[in-house]
N, C-alpha and C positions, 0 to 999 in steps of 0.2 A: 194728301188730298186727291191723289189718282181716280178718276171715278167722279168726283165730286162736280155740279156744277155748282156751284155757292151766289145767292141772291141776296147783294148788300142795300138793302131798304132803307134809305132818308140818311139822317146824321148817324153817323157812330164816331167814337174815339177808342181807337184812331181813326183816321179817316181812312174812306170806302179806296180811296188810290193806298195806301199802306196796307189793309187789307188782303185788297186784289195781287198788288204782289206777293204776299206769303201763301197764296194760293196758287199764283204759280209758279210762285218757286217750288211749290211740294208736288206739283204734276197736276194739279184741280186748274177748274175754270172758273170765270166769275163774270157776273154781268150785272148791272146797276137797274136797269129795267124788270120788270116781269117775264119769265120765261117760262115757257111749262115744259123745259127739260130740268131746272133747278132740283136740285136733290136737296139742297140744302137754304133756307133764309136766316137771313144775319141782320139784325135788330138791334137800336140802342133801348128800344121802347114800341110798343105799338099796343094801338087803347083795341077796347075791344068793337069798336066800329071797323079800325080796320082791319080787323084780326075775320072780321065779316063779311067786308068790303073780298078781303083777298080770297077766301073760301069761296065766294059768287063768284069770284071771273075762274074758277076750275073749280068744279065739282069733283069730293073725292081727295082733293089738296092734302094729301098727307104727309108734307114734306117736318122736317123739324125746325123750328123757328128758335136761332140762340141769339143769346148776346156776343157782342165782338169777340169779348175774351176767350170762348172758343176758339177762336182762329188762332190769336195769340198762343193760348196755349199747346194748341195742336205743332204749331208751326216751331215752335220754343223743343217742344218732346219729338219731334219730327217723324208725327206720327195721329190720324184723325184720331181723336179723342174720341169717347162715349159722350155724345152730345146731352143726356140725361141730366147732370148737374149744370147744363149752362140750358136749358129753356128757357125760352121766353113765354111762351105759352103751349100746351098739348096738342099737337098736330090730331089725335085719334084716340078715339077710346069715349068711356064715359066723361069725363071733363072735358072735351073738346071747344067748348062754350064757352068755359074761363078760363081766367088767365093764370100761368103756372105760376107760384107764390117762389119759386126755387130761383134763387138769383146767384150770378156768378161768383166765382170764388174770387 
């Protein structure tokens, strides 16, 4: 996770404290709040109000939005994953408006 700031948003399981250590254990940061250095948001879920909601408070918001188990996994292979198969929803592009149908493994 070197590099990484990682944004653990609402419930997840595991929880946002188990998380935050496997991120810094692998060298990344992590913060429970909003932060507009996050390179990264971590999700169990988010509708698309707030998927809305978060794109209004930073214009341009192109971070990647996953589910937990990316962390898990990243931190398991000790090593950031291709966040692609864990979206939560498309940070950019033409789908940016819906939400990613791709659920973790």
């Amino acid at each position: 996770f070197k590099g990484c700031v990682v944004w653990i948003d609402g419930l997840t399981d595991p929880p946002a404290e188990d998380l935050g250590r496997l991120v810094l254990e692998g060298g990344g940061k992590f913060c429970t709040t909003f932060e507009s250095r996050a390179t990264h948001v971590v999700a169990a879920n988010m509708t698309a109000a707030q998927t809305k909601k978060l794109k209004a408070r930073k214009r341009g918001f192109a971070k990647p939005a996953v589910y937990p188990q990316w962390v898990v996994d990243s931190a398991a292979r000790r090593c950031k994953l291709d966040p692609g198969p864990y979206l939560l929803w498309r940070a950019s592009g033409p789908t940016n408006e819906a939400l990613a149908v791709v659920r973790a493994r």
